[in-house]
N, C-alpha and C positions, 0 to 999 in steps of 0.2 A: 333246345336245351332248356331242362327248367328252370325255374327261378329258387332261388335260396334266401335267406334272408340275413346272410352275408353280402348279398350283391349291392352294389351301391351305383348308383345314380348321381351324374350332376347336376346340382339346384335347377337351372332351366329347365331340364328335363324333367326331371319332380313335378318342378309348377306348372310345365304344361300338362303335365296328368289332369291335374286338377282344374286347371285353368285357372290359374292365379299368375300375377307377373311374379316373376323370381325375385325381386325386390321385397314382394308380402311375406315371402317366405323365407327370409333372411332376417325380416324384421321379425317374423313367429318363433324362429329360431332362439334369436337373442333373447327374447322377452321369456323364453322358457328357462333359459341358460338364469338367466336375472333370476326368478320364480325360485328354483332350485337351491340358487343358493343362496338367497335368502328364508329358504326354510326357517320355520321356528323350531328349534331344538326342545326347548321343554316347554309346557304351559303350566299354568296355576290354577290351582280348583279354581277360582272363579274366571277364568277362561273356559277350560274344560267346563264350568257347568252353562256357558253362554254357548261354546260348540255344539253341544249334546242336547241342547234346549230343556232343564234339566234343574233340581236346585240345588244349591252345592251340597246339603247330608246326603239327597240321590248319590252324588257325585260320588260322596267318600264311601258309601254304602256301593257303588260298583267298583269301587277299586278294592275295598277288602275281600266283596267275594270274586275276584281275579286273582286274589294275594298279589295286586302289583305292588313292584318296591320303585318306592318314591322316594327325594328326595330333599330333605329339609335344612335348608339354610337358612334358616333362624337360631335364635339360642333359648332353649328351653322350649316350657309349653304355651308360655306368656307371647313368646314373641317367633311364636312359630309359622313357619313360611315355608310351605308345599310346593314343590316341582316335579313333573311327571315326565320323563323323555318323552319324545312324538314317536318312539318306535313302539312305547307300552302302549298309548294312544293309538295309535293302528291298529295294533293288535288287536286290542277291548272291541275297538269298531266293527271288526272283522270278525269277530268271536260273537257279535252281539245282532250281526249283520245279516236277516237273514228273507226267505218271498215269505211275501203276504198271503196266506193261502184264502180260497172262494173270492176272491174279487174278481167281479165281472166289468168292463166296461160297456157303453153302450156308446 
């Protein structure tokens, strides 16, 4: 019968795939589950320009030519305060992501 990727497996038997004790894998588990949701929702130019290794007018200069729409919880121009959801942030990433071409390794 083949395998689907609906089919599921209990933890022991997972980690003896791999050979790990089922106990590391219960701890990998949780430690993802933690991970996830503590996702960060939005970042700030100067986050985004510390991710992207990048300086922040870079910054604002890829997101205009993305047209992302950002948002500003400051008031005014004075005391304005940029937020960018992490899903427009994947995205750019992803849009921006792309081989290296002619590189050889030795």
């Amino acid at each position: 019968m083949p395998i689907s990727p609906n089919d599921s497996l209990p933890i022991k038997e997972f980690a003896s795939l791999f050979g790990f004790p089922p106990d590391a894998v219960v701890a990998a588990v949780e430690a993802q589950r933690y991970r996830v949701a503590k996702a960060q929702a939005f970042y700030s130019i100067p986050q985004l320009a510390d991710r992207l290794q990048c300086s922040v007018p870079q910054v604002y200069k890829i997101l205009r030519s993305d047209n992302a729409k950002v948002l500003n919880v400051g008031e005014g121009s004075i005391r304005k305060k940029i937020l960018v959801d992490a899903a427009t942030v994947a995205r750019i990433e992803k849009s921006r992501t792309e081989k290296m071409a002619g590189v050889t390794t030795t």
